[in-house]
Backbone as ProteinMPNN parsed JSONL, in Angstrom:
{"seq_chain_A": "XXXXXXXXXXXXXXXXXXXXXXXXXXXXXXXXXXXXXXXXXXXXXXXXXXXXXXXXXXXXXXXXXXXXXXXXXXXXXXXXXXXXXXXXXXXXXXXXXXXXX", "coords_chain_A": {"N_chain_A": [[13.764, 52.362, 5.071], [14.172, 49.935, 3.962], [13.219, 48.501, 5.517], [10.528, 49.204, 5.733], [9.027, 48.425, 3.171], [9.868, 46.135, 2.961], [8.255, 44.84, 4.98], [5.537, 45.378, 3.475], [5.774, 43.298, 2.357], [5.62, 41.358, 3.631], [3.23, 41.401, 4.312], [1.573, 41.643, 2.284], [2.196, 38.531, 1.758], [0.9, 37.574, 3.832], [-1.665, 38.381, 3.917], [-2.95, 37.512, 0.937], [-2.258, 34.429, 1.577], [-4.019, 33.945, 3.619], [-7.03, 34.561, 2.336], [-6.74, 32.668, 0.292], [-6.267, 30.06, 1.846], [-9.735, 30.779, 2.888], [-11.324, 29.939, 1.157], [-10.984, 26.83, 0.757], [-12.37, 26.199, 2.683], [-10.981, 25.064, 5.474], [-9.425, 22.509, 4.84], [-7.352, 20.161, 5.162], [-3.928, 20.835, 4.355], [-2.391, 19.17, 2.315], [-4.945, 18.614, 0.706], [-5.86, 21.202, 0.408], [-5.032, 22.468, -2.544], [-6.815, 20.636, -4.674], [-5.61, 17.358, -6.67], [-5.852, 17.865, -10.369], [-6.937, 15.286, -11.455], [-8.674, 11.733, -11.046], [-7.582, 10.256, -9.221], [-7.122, 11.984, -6.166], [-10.118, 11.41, -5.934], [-10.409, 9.244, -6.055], [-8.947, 7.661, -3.744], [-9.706, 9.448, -1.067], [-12.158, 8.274, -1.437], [-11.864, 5.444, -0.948], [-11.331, 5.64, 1.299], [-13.239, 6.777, 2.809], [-15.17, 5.008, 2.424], [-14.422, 2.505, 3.452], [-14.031, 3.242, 6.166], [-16.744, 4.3, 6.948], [-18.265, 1.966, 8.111], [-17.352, 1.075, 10.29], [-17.855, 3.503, 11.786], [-20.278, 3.894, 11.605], [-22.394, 4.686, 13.13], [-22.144, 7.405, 14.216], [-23.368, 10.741, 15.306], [-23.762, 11.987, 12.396], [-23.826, 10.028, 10.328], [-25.629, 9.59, 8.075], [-25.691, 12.014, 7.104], [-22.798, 12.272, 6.278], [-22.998, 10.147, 4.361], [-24.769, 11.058, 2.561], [-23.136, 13.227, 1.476], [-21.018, 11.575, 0.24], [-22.439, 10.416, -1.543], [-22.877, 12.794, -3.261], [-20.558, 13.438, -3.895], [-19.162, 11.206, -5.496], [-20.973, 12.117, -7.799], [-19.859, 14.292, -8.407], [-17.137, 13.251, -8.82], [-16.869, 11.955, -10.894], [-18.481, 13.233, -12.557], [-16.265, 14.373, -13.868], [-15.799, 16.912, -12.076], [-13.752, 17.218, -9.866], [-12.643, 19.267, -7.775], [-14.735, 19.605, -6.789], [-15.735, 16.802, -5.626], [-13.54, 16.439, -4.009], [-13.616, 18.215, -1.785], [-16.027, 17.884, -0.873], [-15.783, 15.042, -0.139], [-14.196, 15.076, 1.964], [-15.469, 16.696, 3.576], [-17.154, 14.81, 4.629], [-15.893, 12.747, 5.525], [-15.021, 14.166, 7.609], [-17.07, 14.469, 8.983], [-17.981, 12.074, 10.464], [-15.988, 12.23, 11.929], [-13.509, 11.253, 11.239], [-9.916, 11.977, 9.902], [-9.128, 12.676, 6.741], [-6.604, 11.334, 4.574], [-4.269, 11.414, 2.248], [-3.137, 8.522, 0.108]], "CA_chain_A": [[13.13, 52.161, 3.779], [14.133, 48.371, 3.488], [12.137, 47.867, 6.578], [9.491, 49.233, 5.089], [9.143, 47.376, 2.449], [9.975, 44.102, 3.839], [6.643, 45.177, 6.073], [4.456, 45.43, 2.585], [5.932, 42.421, 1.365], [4.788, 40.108, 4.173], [1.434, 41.814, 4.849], [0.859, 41.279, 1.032], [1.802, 37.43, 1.487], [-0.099, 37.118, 4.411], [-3.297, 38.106, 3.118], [-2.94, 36.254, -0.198], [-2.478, 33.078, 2.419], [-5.58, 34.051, 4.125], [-7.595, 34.415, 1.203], [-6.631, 31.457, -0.395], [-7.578, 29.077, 3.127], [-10.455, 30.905, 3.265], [-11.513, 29.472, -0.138], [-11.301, 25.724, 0.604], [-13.118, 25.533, 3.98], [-10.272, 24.154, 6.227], [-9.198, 21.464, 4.484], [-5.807, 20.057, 5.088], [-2.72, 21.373, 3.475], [-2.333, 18.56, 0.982], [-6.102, 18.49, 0.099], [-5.923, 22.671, -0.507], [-4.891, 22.114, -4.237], [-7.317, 18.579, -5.236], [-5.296, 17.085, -8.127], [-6.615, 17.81, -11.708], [-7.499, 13.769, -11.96], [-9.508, 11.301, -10.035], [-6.877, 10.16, -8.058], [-7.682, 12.109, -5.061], [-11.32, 10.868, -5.148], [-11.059, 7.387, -5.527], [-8.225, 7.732, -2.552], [-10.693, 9.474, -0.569], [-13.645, 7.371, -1.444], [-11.913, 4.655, -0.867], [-10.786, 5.648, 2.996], [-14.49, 6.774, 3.211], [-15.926, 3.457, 2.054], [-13.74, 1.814, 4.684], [-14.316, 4.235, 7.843], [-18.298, 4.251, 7.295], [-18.742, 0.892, 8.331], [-16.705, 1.226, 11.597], [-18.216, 4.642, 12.343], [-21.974, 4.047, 11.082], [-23.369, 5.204, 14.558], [-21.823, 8.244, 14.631], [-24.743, 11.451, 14.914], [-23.842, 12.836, 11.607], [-23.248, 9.272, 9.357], [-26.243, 9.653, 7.143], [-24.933, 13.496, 6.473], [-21.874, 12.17, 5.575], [-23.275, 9.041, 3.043], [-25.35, 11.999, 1.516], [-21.541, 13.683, 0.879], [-20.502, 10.801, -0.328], [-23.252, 10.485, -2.986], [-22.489, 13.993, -4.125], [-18.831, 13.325, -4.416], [-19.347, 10.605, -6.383], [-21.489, 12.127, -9.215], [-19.113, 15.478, -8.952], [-15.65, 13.17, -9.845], [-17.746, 11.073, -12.526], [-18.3, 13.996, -13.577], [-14.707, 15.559, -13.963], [-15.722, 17.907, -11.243], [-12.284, 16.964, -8.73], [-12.53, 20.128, -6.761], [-16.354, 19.764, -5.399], [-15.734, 16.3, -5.246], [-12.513, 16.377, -2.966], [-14.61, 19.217, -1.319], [-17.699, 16.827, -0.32], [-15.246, 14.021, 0.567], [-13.269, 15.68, 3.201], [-16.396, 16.969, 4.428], [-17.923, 13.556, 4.582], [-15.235, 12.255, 6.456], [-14.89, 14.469, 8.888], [-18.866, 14.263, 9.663], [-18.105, 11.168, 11.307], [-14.74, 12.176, 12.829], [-12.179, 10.598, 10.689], [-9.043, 12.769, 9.596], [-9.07, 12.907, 5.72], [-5.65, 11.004, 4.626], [-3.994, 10.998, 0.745], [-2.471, 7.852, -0.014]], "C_chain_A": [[12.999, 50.665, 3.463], [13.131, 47.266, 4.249], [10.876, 47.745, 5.761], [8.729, 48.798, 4.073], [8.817, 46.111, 2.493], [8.48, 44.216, 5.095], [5.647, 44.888, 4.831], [4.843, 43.933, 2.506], [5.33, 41.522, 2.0], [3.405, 40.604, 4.144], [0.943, 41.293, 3.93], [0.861, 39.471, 1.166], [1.264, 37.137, 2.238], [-1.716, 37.423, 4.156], [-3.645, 37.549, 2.291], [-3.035, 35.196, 0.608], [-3.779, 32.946, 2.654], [-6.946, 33.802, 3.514], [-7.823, 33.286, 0.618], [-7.097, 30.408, 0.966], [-8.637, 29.385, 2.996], [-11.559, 30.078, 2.239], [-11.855, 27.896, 0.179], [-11.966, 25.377, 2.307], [-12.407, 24.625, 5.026], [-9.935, 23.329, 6.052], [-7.852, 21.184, 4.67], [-5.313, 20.944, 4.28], [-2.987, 20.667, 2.179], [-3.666, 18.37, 0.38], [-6.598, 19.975, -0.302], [-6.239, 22.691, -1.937], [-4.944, 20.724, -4.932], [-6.25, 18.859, -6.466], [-5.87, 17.178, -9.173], [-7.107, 16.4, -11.567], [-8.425, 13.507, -10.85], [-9.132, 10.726, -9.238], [-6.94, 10.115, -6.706], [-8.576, 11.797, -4.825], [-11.51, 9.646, -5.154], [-9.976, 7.238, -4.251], [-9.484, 7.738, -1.555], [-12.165, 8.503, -0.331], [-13.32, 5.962, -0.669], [-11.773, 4.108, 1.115], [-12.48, 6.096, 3.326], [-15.174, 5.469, 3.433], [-15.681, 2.321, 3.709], [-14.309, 1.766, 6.371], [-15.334, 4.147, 8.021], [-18.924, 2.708, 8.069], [-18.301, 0.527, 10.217], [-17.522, 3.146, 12.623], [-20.119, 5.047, 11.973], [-23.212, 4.602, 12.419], [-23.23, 5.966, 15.05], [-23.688, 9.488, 13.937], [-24.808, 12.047, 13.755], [-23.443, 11.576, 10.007], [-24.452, 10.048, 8.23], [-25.98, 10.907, 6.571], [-24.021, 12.905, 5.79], [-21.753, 10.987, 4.437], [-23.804, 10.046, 1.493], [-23.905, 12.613, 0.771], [-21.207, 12.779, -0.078], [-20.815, 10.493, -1.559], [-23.025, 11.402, -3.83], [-21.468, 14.003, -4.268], [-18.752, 12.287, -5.375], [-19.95, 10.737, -7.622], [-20.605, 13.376, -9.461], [-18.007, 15.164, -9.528], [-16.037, 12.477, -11.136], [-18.156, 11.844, -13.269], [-16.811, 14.903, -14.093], [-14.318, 16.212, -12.999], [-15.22, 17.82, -9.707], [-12.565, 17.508, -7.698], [-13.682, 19.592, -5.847], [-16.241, 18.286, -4.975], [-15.122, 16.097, -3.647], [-13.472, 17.084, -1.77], [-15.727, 17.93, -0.112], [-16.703, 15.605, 0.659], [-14.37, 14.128, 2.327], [-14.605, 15.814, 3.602], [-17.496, 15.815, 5.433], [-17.23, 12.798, 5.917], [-15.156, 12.736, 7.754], [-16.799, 14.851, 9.881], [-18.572, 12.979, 10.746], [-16.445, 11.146, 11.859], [-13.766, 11.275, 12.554], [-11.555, 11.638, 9.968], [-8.673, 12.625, 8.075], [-7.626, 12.406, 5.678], [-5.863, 10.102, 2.961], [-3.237, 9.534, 0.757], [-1.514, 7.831, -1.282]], "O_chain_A": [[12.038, 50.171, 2.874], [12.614, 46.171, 4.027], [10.326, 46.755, 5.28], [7.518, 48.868, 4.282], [7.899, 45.345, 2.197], [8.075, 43.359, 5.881], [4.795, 44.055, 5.139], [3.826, 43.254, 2.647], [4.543, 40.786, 1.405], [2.508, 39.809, 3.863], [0.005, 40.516, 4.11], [-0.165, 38.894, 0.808], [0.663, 36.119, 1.895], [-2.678, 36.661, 4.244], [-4.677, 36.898, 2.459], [-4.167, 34.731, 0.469], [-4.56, 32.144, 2.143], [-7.81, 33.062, 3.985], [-8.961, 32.868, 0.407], [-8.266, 30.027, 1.025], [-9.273, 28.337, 2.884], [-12.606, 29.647, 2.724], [-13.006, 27.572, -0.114], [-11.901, 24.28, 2.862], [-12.964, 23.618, 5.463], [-9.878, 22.697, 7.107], [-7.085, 22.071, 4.296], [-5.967, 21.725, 3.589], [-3.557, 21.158, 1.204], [-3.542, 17.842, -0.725], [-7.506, 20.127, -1.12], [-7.344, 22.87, -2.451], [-4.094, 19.992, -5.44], [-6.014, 19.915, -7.054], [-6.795, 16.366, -9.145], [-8.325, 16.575, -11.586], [-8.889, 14.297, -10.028], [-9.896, 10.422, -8.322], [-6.891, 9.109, -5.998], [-8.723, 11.63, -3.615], [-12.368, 8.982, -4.573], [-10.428, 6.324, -3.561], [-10.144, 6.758, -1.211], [-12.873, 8.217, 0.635], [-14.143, 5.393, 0.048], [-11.947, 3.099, 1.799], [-12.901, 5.534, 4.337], [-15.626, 5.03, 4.49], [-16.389, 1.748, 4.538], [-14.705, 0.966, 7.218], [-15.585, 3.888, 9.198], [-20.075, 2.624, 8.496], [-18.924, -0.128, 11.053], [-17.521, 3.539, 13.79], [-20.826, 6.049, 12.078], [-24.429, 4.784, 12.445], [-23.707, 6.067, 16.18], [-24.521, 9.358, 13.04], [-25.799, 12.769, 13.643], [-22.969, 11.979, 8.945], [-24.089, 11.047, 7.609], [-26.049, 10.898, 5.342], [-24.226, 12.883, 4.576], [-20.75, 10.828, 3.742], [-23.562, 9.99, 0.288], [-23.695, 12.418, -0.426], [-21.096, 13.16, -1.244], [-20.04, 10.309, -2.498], [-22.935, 11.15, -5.032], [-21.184, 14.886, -5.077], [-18.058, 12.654, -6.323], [-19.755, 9.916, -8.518], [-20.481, 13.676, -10.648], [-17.497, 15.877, -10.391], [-15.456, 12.549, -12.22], [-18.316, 11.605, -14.466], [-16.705, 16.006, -14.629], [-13.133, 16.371, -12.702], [-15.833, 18.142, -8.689], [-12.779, 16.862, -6.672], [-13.656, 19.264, -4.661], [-16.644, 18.179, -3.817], [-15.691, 15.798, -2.597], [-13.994, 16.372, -0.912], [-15.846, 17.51, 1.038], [-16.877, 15.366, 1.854], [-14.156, 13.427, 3.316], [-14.995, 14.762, 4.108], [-18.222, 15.953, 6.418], [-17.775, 12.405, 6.948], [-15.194, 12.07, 8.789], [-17.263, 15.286, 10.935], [-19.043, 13.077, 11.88], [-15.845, 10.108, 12.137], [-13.21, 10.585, 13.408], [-12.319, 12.359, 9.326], [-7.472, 12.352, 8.08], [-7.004, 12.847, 6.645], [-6.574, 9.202, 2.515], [-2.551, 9.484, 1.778], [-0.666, 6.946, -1.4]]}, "name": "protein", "num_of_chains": 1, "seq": "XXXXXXXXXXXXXXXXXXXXXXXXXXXXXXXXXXXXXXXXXXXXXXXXXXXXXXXXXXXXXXXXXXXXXXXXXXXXXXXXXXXXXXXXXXXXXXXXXXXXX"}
């Protein structure tokens, strides 16, 4: 009986897990749950800003400047999540590893 049980209990937290990754599109761990503030996007922006200039000849930069533009009017606007969202995505267009400071 206790087995049994202890069988629902993980199944239930492993699908909740699942669920919830499936939600932010692979994004690190610590970039899962962006911070309410702007914190995380001027971090981000600022390791973007950096990396584009060293990686400007990669086949997917101008994808990831376009990101960059849309992350920038989503934390100016409040809107953290889609920012963080865009920024990670941005970054890893040109093959740099997303990193909070």
């Amino acid at each position: 009986m206790k087995r049994a049980l202890l069988g629902l209990v993980a199944g239930a937290m492993l699908t909740a897990t699942a669920a919830f990754a499936d939600t932010y599109d692979d994004l690190p761990p610590v970039l899962r749950a962006p911070q309410p503030t702007g914190a995380s996007c001027v971090s981000l922006q600022r390791q973007f800003d950096a990396e584009i200039v060293r990686h400007a000849n990669k086949p997917r930069a101008a994808s990831a400047r376009e990101k960059r533009r849309k992350d920038e009017q989503a934390c100016n606007s409040g809107r953290y999540d889609d920012g963080v969202k865009d920024l990670v995505r941005a970054l890893r267009y040109i093959d740099v590893q997303p990193v909070m400071y």
